[in-house]
C-alpha positions as semicolon CSV with decimal commas, in nm:
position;residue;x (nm);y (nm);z (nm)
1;X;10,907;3,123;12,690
2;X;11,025;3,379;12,376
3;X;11,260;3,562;12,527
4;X;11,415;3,881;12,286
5;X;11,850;3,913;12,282
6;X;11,804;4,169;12,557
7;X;11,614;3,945;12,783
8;X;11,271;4,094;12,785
9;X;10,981;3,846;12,816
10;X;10,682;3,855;12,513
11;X;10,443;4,096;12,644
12;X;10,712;4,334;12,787
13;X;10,834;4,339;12,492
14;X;10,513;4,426;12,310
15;X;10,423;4,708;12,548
16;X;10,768;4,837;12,479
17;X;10,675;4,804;12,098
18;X;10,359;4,969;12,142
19;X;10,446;5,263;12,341
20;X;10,743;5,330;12,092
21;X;10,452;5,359;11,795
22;X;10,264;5,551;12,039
23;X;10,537;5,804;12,076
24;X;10,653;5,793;11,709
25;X;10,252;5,852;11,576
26;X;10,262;6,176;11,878
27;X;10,564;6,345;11,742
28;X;10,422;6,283;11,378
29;X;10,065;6,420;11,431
30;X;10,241;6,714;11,662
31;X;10,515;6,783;11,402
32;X;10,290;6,794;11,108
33;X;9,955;6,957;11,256
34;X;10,094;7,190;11,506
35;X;10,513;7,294;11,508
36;X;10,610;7,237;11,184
37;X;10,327;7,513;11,020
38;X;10,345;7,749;11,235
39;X;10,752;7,771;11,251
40;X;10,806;8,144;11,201
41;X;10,501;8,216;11,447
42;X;10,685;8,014;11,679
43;X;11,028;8,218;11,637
44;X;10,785;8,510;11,674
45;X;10,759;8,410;12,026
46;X;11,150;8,388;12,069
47;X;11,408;8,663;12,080
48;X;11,606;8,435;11,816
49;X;11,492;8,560;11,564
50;X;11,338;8,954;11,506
51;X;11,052;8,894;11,317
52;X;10,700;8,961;11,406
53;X;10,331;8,843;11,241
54;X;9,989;8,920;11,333
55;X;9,817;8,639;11,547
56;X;9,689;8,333;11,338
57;X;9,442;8,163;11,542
58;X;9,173;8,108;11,266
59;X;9,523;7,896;11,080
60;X;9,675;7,738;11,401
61;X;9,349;7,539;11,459
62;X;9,253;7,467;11,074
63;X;9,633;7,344;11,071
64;X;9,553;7,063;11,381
65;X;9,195;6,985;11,200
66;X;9,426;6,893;10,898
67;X;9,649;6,660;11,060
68;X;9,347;6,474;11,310
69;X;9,168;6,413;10,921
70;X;9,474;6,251;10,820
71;X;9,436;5,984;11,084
72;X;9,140;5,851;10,876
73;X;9,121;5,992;10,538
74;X;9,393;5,879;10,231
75;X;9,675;6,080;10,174
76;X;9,526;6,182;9,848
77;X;9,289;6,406;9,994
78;X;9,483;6,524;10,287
79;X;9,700;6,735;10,047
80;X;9,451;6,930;9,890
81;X;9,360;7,002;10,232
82;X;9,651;7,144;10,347
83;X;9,689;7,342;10,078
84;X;9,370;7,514;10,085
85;X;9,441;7,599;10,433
86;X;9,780;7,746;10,319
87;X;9,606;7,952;10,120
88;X;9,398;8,111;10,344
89;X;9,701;8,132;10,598
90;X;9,902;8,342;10,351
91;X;9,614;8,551;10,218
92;X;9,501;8,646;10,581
93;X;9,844;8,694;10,713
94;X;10,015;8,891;10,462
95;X;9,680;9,086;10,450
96;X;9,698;9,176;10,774
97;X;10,109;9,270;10,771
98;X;10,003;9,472;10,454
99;X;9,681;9,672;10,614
100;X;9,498;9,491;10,310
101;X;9,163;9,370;10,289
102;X;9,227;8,987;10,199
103;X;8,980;9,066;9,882
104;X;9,240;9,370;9,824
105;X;9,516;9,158;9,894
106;X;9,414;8,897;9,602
107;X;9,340;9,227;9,347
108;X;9,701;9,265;9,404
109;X;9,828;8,901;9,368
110;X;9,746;8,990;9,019
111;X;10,010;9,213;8,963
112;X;10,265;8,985;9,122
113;X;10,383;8,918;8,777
114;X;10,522;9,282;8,772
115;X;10,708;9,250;9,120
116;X;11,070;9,047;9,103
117;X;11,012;8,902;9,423
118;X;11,331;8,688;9,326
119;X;11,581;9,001;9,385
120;X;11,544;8,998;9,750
121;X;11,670;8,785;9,988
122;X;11,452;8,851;10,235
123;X;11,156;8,698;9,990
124;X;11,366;8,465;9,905
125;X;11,385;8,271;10,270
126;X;11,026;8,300;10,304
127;X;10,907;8,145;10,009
128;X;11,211;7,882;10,051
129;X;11,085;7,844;10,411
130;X;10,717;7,769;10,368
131;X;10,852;7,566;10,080
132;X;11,022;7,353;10,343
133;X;10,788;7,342;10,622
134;X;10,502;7,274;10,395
135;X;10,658;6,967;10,210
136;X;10,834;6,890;10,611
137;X;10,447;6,900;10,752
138;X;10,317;6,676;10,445
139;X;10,590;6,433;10,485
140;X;10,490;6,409;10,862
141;X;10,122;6,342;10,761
142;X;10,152;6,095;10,484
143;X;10,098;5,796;10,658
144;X;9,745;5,719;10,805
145;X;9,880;5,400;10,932
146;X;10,190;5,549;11,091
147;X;9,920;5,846;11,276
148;X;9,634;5,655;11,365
149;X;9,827;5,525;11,703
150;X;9,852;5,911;11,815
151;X;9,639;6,088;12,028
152;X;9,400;6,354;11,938
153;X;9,332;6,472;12,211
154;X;9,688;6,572;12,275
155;X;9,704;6,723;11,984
156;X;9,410;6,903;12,091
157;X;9,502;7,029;12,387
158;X;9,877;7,197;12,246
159;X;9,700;7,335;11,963
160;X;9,481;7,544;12,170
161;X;9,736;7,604;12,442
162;X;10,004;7,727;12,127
163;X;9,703;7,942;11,988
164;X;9,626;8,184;12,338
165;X;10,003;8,201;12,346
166;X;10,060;8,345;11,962
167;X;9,734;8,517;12,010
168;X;9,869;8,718;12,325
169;X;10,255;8,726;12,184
170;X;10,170;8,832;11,863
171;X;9,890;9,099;11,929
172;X;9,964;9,422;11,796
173;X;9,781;9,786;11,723
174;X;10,037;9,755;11,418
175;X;9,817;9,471;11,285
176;X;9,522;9,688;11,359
177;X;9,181;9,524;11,185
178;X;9,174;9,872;10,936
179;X;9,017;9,615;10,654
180;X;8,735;9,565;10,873
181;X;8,669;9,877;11,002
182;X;8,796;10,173;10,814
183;X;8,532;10,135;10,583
184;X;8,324;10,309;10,855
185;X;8,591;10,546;11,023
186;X;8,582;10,894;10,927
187;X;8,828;11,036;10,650
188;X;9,084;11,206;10,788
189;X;9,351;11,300;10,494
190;X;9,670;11,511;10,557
191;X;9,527;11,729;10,257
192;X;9,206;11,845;10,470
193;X;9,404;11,879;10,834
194;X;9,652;12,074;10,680
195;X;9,461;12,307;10,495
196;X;9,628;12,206;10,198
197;X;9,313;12,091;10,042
198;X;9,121;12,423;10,072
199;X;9,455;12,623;9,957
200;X;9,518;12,439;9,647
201;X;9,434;12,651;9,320
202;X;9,368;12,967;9,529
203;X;9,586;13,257;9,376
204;X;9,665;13,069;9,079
205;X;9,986;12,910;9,256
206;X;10,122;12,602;9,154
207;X;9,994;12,300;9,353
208;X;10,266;11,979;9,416
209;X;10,144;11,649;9,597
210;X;10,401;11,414;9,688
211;X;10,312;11,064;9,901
212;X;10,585;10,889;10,015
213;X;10,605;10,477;10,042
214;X;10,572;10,365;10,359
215;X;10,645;10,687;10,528
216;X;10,491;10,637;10,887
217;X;10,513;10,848;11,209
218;X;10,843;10,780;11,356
219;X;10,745;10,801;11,706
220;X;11,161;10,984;11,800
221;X;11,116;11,295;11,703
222;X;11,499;11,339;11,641
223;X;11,464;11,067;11,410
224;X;11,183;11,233;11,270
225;X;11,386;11,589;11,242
226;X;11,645;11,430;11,053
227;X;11,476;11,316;10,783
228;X;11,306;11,605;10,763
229;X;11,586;11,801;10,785
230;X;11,601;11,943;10,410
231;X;11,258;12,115;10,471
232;X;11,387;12,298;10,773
233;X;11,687;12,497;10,605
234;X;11,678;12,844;10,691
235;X;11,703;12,957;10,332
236;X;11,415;12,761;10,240
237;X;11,205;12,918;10,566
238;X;11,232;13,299;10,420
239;X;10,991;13,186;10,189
240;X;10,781;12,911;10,279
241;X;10,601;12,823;10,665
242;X;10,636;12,451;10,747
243;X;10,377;12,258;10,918
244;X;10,378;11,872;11,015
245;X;10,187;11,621;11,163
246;X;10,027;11,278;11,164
247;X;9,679;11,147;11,037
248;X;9,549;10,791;11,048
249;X;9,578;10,588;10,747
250;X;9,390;10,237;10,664
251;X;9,540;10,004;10,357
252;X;9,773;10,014;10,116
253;X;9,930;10,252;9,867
254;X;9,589;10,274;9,707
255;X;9,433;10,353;10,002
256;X;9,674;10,607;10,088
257;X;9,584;10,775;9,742
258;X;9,196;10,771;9,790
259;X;9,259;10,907;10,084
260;X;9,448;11,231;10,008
261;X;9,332;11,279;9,639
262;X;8,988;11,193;9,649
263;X;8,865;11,218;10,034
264;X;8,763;10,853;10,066
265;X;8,822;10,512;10,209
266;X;8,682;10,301;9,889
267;X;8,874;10,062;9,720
268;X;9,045;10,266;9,417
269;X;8,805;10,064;9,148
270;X;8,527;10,085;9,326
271;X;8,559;10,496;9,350
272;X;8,643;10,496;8,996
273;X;8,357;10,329;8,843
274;X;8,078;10,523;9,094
275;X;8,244;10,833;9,096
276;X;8,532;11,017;9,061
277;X;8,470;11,378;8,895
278;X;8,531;11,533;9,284
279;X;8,925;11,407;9,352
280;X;9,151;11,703;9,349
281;X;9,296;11,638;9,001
282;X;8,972;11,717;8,874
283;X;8,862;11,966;9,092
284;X;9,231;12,153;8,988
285;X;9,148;12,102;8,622
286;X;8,800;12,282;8,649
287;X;9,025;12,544;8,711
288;X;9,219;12,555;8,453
289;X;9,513;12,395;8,605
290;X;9,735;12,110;8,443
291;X;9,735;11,826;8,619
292;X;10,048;11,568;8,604
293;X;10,087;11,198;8,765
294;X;10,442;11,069;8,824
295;X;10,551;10,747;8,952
296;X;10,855;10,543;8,923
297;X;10,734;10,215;8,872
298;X;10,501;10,044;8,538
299;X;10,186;10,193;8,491
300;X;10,028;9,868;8,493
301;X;10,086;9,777;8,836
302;X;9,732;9,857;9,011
303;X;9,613;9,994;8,716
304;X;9,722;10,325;8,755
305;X;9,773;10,406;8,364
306;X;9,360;10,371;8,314
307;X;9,283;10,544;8,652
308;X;9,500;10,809;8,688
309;X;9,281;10,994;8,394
310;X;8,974;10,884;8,527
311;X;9,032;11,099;8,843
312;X;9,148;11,430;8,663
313;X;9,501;11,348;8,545
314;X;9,544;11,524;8,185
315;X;9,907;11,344;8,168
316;X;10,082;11,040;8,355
317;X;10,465;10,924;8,389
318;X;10,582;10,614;8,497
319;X;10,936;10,467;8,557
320;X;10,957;10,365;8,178
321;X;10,961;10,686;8,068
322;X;11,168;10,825;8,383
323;X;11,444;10,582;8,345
324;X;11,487;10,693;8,021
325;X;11,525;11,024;8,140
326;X;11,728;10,952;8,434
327;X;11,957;10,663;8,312
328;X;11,899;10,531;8,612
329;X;11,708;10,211;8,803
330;X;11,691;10,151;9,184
331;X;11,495;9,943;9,435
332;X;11,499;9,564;9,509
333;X;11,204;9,402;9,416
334;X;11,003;9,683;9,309
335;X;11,247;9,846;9,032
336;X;11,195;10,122;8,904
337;X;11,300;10,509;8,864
338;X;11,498;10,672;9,159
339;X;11,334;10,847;9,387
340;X;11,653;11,122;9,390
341;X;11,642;11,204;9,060
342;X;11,309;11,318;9,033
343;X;11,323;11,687;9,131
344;X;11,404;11,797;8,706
345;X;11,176;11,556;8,537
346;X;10,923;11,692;8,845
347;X;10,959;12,085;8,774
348;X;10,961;12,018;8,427
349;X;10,628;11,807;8,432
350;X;10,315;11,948;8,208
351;X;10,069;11,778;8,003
352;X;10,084;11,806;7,621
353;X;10,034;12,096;7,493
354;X;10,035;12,318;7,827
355;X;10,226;12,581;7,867
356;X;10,180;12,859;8,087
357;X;9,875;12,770;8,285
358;X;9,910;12,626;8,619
359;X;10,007;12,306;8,726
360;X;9,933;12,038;8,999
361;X;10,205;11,759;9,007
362;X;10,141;11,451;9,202
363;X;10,443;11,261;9,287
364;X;10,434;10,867;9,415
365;X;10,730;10,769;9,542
366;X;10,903;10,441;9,502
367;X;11,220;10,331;9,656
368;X;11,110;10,301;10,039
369;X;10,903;10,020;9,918
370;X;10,966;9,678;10,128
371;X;11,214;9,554;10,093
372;X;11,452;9,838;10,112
373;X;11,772;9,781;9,870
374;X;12,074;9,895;10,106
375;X;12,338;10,134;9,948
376;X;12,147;10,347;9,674
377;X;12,022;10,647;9,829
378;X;12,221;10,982;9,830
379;X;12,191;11,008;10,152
380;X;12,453;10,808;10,423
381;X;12,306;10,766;10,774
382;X;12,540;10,509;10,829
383;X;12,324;10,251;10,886
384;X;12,533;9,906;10,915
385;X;12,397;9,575;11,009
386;X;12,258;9,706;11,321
387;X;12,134;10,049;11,205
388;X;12,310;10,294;11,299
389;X;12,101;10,574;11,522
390;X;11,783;10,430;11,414
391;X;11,860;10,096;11,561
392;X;11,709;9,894;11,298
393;X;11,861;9,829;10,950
394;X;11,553;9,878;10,742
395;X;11,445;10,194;10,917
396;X;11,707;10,331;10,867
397;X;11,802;10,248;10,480
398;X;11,380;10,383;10,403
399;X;11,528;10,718;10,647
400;X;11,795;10,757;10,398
401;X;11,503;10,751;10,102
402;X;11,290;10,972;10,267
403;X;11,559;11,206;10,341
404;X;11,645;11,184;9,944
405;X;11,277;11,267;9,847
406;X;11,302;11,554;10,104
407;X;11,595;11,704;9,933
408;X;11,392;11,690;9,566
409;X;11,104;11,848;9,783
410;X;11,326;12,077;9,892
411;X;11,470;12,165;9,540
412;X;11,092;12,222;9,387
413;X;11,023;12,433;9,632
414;X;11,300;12,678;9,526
415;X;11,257;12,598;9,172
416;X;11,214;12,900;8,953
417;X;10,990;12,658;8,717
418;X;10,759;12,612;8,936
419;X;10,576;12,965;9,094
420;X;10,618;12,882;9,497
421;X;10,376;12,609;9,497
422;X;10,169;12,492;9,722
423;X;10,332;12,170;9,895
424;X;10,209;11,868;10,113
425;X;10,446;11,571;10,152
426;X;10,244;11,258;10,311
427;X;10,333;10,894;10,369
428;X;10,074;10,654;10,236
429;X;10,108;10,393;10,500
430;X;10,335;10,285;10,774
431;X;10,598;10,044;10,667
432;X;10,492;9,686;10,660
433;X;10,810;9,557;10,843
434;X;10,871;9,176;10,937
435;X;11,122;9,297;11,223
436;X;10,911;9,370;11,563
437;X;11,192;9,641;11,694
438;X;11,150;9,803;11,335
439;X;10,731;9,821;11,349
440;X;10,800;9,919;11,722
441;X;10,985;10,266;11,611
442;X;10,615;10,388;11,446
443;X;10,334;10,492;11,606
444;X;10,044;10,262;11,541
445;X;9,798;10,365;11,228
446;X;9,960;10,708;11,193
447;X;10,108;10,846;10,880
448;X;10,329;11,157;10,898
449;X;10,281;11,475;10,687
450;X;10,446;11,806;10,590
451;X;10,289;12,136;10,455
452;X;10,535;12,352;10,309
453;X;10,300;12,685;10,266
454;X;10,420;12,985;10,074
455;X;10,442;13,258;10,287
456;X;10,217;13,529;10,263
457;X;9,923;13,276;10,167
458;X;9,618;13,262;10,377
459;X;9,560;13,014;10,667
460;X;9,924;13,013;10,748
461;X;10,012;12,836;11,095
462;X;10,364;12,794;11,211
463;X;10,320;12,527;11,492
464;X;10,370;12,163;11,449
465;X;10,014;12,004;11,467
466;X;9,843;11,693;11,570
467;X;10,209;11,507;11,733
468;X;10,095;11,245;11,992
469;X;10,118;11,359;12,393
């Protein structure tokens, strides 16, 4: 009779051998189809970790198809596989944590090049974790022979159990579907609510448009006073009414500036090559107004240098030029001009050649950009590891921006250079956070805005507007 050294007969010994590949193939197939690619949506569903995605059910399942193909297919064309659905798993999910259309979102991988994604460490882990988990899952898959013991069906069965559990966990009005459906929602731009829109150019005042990255509706309105706090000093009230509210935003940056400067919800190139004689640049320059574009980053990024002119601009700046100016550079990955030194190189804006005609200046805003660089506003909430009053360390470090680009607000307003302008501050989108507790502090979709209105001009109101019940 073969007997082994620990005294187990043949066929005991076989069944032994054969449930140990059984288990082996299991954890395999499991750890490359199911845990190992969807790590961080995993932590997602932990308090371990605060970070937060939008549901990928569409990628948990194509990840599972993936590793039951590699049971029977060669290696060779298992990675190619993978990869592709990679692909689609970033594109989708960083889409929808963006408020981009995934065609959008690809426009933009373009100007990656112009991003140092490199300079944060916050982009850093990410790309060095689906680094890891992708070569991990690969590894775990690279053996047909080694997988074709497991079970399918088990596989099966977690996959679709893991996928109703992210689904519900992860399901958010912060990942709202805008992509989908703004197309068909109705405009609804700070400019027009505010009666900005149908102010602008009357009496020959100065006009001044300034959107703000990522400035959403903080749902605490003491948080929300304190930003706003320059707006609200007395000596700047004996001459101007403030207004505020919220509107509802869909995309990106670009979206945000369709939105409020031309009244529309079309992707930025497609409005530009149909039509764009009836954005507010233009409309302003029919008047006889000069009309400046400033923004702290390159010109390039999103083609802003071509379309800027295209809508009515009759001069642009970017960060280039700024720095210059300025002397100095902030942000993290996006670097660029800083958002606090604006207010001279603002009042001073014209276009060539323009002298004493009117002016509309459109400011775009740069620093609040995610990822946040700590330490370089002006402005010290004492935010910490943990925060500080906003209870979040990123909210608070884009507070400390916004309350910076409230102060230059604050300074064109009194200005001499400029005649008491018309003013509308507005974010473009809500911040595009990673942390849950940090998207949890907004309310969903909204975008806050301020009016500052010079007093004595028509269609004044006093009351805040529009906040939520």
């Amino acid at each position: 009779m073969d007997i082994d050294v620990a005294g187990r007969v043949g066929p005991e010994r076989d069944v032994l051998a054969d449930l140990a590949r059984f288990v082996r193939a299991n954890i395999r197939l499991i750890a490359g189809g199911l845990l190992i690619p969807n790590l961080l949506s995993l932590l997602t569903l932990t308090s371990l970790v605060d970070i937060g995605l939008p549901p990928r059910t569409e990628s948990i399942l194509l990840y599972a198809c993936v590793a039951m193909l590699a049971r029977h297919l060669r290696f060779v064309f298992i990675v190619p596989l993978f990869l592709a659905v990679l692909a689609f798993d970033l594109v989708r999910t960083l889409a929808l944590m963006f408020g981009m259309a995934p065609s959008e979102f690809l426009a933009a991988v373009e100007h990656a090049q112009r991003v140092e994604l490199f300079a944060s460490s916050l982009y850093v882990a990410l790309i060095a974790t689906i680094a890891a988990t992708t070569i991990a899952s690969l590894v775990c898959l690279s053996s047909r022979a080694a997988l074709a013991a497991a079970n399918a069906p088990v596989l099966f069965g977690l996959t679709l159990g893991f996928a109703a559990v992210d689904f519900v966990g992860n399901l958010s009005p912060h990942y709202h579907l805008g992509w989908m459906i703004g197309r068909s929602e109705p405009v609804q731009s700070a400019a027009e609510v505010s009666g900005f829109a149908a102010a602008a150019g009357e009496g020959g005042r100065d006009v001044v448009l300034v959107m703000v990255e990522s400035l959403g509706y903080l749902r605490d309105p003491v948080a929300r006073a304190r930003i706003a706090a320059p707006l609200r000093d007395p000596a700047l009230a004996r001459d101007y009414a403030l207004t505020s509210g919220y509107t509802t935003y869909f995309g990106s940056t670009t979206s945000g500036e369709m939105r409020e400067l031309c009244g529309t919800r079309m992707f930025y190139k497609d409005y530009v090559a149909q039509d764009a004689d009836h954005c507010l640049p233009d409309r302003l320059a029919q008047r006889g107004y000069g009309t400046v574009a400033v923004h702290g980053f390159v010109g390039g990024m999103f083609e802003r240098e071509q379309w800027y002119p295209t809508i009515g601009f009759g001069r642009s700046l970017f960060g280039k030029d700024l720095i210059k100016a300025t002397g100095r550079i902030c942000g993290d990955s996006f670097r660029g001009a800083c958002d606090a030194d604006m207010a001279p190189l603002l009042a001073a804006a014209r276009p060539a050649g323009a002298r004493d005609q009117p002016r509309f200046v459109y400011w775009l805003t740069l620093n609040s950009h995610v990822p946040v660089a700590p330490d370089q506003a002006r402005t010290n909430f004492r935010c910490g590891s943990d925060g500080g009053s906003f209870g979040q360390a990123d909210v608070c470090r884009m507070a400390e921006i916004w309350h910076d680009v409230f102060n230059v607000v604050a300074q064109l307003a009194r200005d001499p250079a400029l005649r008491q302008p018309e003013i509308l501050v507005v974010g473009d989108h809500a911040p595009p956070l990673w942390s849950k507790r940090g998207r949890a502090q907004f309310e969903p979709g909204q975008v806050a805005w301020y009016r500052l209105q010079p007093r004595g001009a028509p269609q004044m109101r006093e009351a805040e507007l529009g906040s939520p019940q």
